[in-house]
C-alpha positions, 0 to 999 in steps of 0.5 A: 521520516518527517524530514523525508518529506520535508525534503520530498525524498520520501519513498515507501514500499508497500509490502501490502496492508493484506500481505500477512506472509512472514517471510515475504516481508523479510525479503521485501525489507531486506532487499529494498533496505539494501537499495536504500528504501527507508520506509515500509508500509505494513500490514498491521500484526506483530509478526509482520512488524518483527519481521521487518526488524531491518527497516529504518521507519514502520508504517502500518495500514488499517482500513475502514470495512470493504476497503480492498487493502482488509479484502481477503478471498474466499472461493465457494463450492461454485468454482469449476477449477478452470484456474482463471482465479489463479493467472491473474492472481499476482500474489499466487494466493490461489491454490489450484490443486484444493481450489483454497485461497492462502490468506496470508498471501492474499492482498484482497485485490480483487482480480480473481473475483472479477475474473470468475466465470461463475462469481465462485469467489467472495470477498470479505473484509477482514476487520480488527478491532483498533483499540485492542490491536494497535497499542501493542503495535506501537509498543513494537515501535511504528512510525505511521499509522494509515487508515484506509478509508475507502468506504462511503461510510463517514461514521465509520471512518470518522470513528476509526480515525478519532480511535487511531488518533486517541491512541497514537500521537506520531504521523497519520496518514490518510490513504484514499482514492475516489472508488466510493467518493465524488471529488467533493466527497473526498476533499470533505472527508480529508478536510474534516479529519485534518481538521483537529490536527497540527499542520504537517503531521499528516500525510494524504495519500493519494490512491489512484487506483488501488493495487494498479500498478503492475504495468509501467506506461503512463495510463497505469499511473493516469489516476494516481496522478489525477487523485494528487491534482485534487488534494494540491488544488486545496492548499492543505496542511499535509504532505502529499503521496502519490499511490495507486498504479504507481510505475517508473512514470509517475513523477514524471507525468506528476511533474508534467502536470504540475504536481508538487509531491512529497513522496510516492509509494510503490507497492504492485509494481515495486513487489513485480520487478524483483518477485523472480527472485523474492519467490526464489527458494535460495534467496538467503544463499545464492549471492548472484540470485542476489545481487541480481535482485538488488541491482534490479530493486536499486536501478528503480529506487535510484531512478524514482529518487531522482525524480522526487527532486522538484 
């Protein structure tokens, strides 16, 4: 994986750090696996990393409380079943004959909540415990844990961070966006936990803003693009990843911008262009429905690879 980044070919599609549906994964893997992705982020449970047995490289995402990547929905008996909730719900999370979240499905992004006419839907962080959870991840075999860390609690994040590295000497990765930080804020917080670390055993994560990117112009993708400018500007010893609205424009506002990358993840968007045929019920048997969504996974990746080349 270091030498994808080294070479800024480096391309992760992110199945969701909330996205716990077993056979949404497989699919996910199998398919972008097929189109040549070689990286997949993940959400951290032993299922989802069987699941995605055919991936070449394992990333798995944690999070700090109250980032929206651990979020997962709950819908009160407020709700008035006007099915808002469910339109804008792009994972289809939302069961509209119960008025019930599946939470395996849910990504914690959000959209139903702000959406509700009557704020009948909480979220609530779904929080594990590192020291008891992880050492049997990485047994499974990882190659990059990424924290999350969007919360304006320093304690919190430097806690988890300490606890990730104690128990994990491969790539971290730090995934953070400006929802809670200042600019200052943010370059304080990569700096400090870097600061014990060897150079270029880190990847910054750049989130624009977070689960964005269904849209592909070039004001989806403004901030994800902005996020990078800001950890490029101080020269640190990391690899930079674009994330957070990430589309077919990316790079190419990034390198518009002057944005020396290592590499992009691509999760909204990504998922969007080929769910017609994720969701499909003969995925595993229909050849054409197949080769469909390949050619439609390939055309994206072909494309964003060749604008990784700086």
């Amino acid at each position: 994986m270091k030498e994808l980044l080294e070479n800024r070919c480096f391309f992760k599609l992110v199945c969701g750090a909330g996205n716990e549906s077993v056979e949404e994964v497989r699919r996910l893997v199998k398919l972008y696996s097929d189109a040549g992705c070689k990286v997949f982020d993940l959400s951290a449970k032993p299922e989802i990393i069987k699941a995605a047995a055919g991936a070449k490289y394992k990333c798995i995402s944690v999070g700090t409380k109250g980032d929206p990547h651990i979020l997962k929905a709950s819908i009160t008996p407020d709700c008035i079943k006007c099915g808002k909730c469910a339109r804008v719900c792009f994972n289809d999370a939302i069961n509209t004959n119960s008025y019930t979240i599946n939470t395996e499905r849910c990504l914690g992004c959000g959209k139903c909540a702000n959406i509700c006419p009557v704020s009948a839907i909480n979220l609530t962080s779904k929080d594990i415990d590192l020291e008891q959870v992880l050492p049997e991840l990485i047994e499974l075999g990882v190659d990059c844990i990424e924290l999350h860390a969007t919360t304006e609690n320093e304690q919190e994040t430097d806690e988890k961070w300490e606890t990730i590295n104690n128990l994990y000497s491969g790539m971290l990765s730090v995934c953070i966006d400006r929802l809670n930080l200042g600019n200052k804020q943010v370059i304080s917080r990569v700096k400090r936990l870097i600061k014990n670390r060897k150079p270029y055993t880190t990847i910054i994560q750049a989130d624009g803003i977070p689960m964005s990117g269904s849209n592909d112009d070039y004001k989806t993708t403004l901030q994800a693009v902005s996020m990078a400018e800001i950890i490029q500007n101080e020269n640190l010893p990391v690899y930079l990843v674009l994330s957070g609205g990430t589309n077919t424009k990316t790079l190419k506002l990034a390198k518009l911008c002057g944005i020396t990358y290592h590499g992009i993840a691509a999760g909204s968007f990504a998922r969007k262009i080929v769910k017609e045929f994720i969701t499909s019920p003969d995925f595993w048997t229909n050849k054409s429905l197949y080769k469909k969504a390949l050619d439609t996974a390939k055309k994206y990746l072909d494309e964003t690879m060749n604008n990784l080349v700086i």
